[in-house]
Backbone as CSV, one residue per row, in Angstrom:
resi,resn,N_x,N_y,N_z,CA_x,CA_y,CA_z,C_x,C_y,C_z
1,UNK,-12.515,20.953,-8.009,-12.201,20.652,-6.636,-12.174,21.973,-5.872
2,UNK,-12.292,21.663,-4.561,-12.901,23.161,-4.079,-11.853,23.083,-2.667
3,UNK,-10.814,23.965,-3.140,-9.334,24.066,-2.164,-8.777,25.054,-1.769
4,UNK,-8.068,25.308,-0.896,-7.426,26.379,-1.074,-6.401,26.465,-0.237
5,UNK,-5.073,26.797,-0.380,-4.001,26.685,0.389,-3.093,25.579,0.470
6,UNK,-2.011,25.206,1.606,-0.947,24.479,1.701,-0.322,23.691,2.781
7,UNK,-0.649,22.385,2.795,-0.534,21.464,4.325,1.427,21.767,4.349
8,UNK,2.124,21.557,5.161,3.140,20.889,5.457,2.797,19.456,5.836
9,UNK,4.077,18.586,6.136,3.618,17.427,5.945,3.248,17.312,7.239
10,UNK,3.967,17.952,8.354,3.589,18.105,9.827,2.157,18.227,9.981
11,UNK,1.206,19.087,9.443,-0.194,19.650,9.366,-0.728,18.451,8.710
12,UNK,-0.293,17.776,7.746,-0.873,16.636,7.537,-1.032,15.668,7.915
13,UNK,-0.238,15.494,8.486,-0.106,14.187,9.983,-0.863,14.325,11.076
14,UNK,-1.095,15.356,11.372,-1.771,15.660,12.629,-3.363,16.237,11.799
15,UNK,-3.701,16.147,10.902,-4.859,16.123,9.939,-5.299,14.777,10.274
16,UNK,-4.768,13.696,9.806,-5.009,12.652,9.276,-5.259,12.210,10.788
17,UNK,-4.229,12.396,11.674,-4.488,11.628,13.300,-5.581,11.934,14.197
18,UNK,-6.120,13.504,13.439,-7.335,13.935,14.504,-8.629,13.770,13.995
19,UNK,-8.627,13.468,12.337,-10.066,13.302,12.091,-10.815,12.546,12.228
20,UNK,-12.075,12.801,12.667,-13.205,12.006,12.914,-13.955,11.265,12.500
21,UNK,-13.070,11.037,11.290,-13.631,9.634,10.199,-12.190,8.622,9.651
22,UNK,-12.058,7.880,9.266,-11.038,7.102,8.396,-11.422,6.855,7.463
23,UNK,-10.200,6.553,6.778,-10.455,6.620,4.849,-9.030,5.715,4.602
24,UNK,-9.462,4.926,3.124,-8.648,3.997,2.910,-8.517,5.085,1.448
25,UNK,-6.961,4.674,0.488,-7.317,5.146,-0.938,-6.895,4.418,-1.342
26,UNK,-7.220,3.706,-2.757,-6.448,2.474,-3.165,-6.320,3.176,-5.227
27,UNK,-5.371,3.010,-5.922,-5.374,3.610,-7.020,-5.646,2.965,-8.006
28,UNK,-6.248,3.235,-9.020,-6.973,3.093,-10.400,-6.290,1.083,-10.599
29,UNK,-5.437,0.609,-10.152,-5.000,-0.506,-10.754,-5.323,-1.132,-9.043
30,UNK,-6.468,-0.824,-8.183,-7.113,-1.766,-7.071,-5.309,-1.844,-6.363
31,UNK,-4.494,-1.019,-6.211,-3.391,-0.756,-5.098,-3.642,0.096,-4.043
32,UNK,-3.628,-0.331,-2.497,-3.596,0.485,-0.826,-2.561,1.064,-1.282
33,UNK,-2.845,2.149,-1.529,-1.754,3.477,-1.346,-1.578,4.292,0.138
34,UNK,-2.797,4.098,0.882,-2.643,4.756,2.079,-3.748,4.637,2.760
35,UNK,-3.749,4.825,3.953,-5.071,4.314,5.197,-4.640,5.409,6.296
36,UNK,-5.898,5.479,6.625,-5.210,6.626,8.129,-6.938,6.086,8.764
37,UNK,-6.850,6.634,10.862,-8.000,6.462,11.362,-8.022,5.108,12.155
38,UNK,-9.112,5.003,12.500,-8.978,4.122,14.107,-9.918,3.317,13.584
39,UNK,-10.351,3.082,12.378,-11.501,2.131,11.623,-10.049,0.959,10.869
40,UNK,-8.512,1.316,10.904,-8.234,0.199,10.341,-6.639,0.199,10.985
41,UNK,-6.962,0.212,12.906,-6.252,-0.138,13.877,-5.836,-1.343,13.303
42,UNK,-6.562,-2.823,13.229,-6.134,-3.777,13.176,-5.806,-3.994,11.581
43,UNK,-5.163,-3.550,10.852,-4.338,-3.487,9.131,-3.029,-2.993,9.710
44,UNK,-2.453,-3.913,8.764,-0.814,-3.883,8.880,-0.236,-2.961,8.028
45,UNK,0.738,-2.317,8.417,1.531,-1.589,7.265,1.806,-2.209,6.000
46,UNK,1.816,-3.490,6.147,2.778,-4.310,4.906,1.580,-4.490,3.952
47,UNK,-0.035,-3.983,4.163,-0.846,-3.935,3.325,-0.855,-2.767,1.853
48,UNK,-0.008,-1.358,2.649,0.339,-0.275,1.541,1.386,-0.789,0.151
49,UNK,0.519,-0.756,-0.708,1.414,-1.615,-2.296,0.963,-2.680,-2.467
50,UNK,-0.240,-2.912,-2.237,-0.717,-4.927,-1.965,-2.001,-4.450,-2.369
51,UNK,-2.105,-5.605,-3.388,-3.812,-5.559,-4.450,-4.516,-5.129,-2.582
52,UNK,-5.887,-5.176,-3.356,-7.215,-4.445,-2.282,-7.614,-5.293,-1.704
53,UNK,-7.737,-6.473,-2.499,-8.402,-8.002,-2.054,-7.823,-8.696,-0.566
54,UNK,-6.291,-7.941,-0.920,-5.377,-8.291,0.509,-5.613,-7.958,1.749
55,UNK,-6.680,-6.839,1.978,-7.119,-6.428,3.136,-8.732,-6.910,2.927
56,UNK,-9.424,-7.661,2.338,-10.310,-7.956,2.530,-10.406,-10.268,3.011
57,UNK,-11.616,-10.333,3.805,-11.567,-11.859,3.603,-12.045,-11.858,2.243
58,UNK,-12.193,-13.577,2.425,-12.031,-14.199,1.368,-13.856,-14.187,0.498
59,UNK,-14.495,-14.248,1.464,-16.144,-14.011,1.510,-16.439,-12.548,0.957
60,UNK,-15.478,-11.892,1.118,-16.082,-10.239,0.600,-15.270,-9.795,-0.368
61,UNK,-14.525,-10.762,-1.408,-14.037,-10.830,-2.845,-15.198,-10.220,-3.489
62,UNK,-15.860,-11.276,-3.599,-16.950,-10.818,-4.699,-17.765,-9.363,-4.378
63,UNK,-18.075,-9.353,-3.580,-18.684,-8.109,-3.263,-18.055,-6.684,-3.129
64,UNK,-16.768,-6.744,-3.109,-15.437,-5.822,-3.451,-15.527,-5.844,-4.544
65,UNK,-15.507,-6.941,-5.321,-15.365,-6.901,-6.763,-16.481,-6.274,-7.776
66,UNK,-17.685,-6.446,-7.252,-18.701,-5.720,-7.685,-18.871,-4.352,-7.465
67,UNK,-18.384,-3.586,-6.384,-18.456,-2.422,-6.383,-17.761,-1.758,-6.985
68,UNK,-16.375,-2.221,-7.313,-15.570,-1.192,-7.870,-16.003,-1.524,-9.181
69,UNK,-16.545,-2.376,-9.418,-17.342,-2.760,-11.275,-17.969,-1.559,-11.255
70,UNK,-18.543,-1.285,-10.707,-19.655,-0.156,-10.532,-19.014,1.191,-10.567
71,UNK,-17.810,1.696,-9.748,-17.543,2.679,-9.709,-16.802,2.899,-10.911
72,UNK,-15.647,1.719,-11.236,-15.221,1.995,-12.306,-15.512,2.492,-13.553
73,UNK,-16.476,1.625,-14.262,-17.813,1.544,-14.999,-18.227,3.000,-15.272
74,UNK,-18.606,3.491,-14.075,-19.178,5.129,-13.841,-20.575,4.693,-13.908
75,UNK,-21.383,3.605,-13.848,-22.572,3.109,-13.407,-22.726,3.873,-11.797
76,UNK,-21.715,3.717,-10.842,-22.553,4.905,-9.954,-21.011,5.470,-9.327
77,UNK,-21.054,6.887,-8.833,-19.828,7.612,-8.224,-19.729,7.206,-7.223
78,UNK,-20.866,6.710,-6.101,-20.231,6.522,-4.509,-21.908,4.889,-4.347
79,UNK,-20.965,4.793,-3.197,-21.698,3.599,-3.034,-22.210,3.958,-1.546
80,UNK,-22.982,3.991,-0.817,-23.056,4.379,1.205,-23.805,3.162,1.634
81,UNK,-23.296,2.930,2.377,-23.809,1.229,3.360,-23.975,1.772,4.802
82,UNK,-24.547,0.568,5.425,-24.052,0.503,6.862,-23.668,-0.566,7.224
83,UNK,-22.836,-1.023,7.916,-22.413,-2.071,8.046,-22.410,-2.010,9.781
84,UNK,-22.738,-3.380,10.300,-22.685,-3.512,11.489,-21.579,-4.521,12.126
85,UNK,-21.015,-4.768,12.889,-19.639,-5.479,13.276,-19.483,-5.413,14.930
86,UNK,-18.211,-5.847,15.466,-18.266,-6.252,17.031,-17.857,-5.020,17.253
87,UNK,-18.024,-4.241,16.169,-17.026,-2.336,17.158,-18.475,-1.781,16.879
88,UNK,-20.001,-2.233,16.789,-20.693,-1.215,16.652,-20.981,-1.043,15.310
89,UNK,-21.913,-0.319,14.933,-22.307,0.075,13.576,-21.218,1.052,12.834
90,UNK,-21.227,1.176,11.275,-20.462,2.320,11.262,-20.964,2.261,9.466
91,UNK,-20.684,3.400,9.138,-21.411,4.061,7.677,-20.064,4.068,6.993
92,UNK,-20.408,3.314,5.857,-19.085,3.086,4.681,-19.074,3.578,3.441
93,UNK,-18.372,4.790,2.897,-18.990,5.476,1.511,-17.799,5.848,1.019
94,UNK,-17.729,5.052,-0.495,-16.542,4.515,-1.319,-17.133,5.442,-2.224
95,UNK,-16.459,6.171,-2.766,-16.151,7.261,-3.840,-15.073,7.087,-4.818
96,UNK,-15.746,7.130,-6.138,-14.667,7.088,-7.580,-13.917,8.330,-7.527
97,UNK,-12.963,8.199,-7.696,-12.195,9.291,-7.400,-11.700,9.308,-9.353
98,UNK,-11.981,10.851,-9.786,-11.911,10.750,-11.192,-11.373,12.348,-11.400
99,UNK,-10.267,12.157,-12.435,-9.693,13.571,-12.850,-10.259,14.216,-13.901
100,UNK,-10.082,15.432,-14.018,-10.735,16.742,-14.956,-11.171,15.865,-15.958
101,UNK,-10.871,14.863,-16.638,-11.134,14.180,-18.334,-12.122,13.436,-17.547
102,UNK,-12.330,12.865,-15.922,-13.512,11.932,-15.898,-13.073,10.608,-16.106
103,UNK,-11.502,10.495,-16.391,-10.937,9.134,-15.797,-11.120,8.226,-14.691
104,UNK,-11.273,7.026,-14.223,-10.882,6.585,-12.975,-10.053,6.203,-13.068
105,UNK,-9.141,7.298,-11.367,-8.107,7.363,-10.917,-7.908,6.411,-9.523
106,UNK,-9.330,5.862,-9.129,-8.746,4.671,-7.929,-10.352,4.836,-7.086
107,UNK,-10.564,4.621,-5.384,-11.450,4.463,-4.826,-11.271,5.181,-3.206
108,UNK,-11.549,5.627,-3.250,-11.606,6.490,-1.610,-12.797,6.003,-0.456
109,UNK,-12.301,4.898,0.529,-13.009,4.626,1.016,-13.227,5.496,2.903
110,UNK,-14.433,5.894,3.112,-14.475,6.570,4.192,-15.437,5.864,4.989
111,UNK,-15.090,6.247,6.572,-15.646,5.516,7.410,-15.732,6.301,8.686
112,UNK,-17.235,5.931,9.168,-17.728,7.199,9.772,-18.363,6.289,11.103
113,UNK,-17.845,5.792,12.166,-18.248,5.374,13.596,-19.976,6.131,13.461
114,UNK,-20.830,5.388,14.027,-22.196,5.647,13.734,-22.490,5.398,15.478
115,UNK,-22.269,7.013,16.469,-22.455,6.776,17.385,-23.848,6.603,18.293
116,UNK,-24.549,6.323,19.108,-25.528,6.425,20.088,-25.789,7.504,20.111
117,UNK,-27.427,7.849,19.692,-27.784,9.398,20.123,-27.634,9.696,21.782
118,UNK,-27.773,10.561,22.233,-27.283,11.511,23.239,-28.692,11.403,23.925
119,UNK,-28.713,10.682,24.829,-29.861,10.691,26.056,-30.654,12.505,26.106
């Protein structure tokens, strides 16, 4: 991992509130551990500690369920989509998140507003 240095939690808050993407993380047993970003305005707090499936409908089970087959598996590290919706397009790239032994440790999902080029 390629790091260096030390957030306070203050610096981390105001990290998480200014960046220009959102990211979900959910841990090795499919648990929302944490969400930050303006891609998941409409998710409730009471989703953090609640299987993954809980923030998804009921139609995108299976297809949740297949990806993390995949990441888990180690059949592939990241998955990148685009997905289109009533907020506009936006680019979705779920990453296995895996420690020094190459364990999976859970799923890092990021989300990247896919704006209008510039006249």
């Amino acid at each position: 991992m390629n790091q260096a240095g030390e957030l306070t939690q203050q610096q981390a808050e105001l990290l998480f509130a200014h960046m220009p993407v959102s990211f979900c993380l959910a841990d090795e047993a499919d648990v929302v551990r944490f969400w930050a970003g303006a891609a998941f305005t409409d998710c409730s707090p009471e989703l953090i500690g609640l299987d993954l499936y809980a923030s998804h409908p009921a139609q995108a089970h299976a297809g949740v369920r297949s990806l993390l087959s995949e990441l888990k598996s180690g059949v592939k590290d990241q998955v990148d989509q685009v997905e289109h919706g009533s907020n506009g397009a936006q680019r979705i790239i779920h990453t296995a998140l895996r420690d020094g032994a190459g364990v999976y440790r859970g799923v890092l999902e990021t989300v990247f507003p896919i704006e209008e080029p510039l006249a």
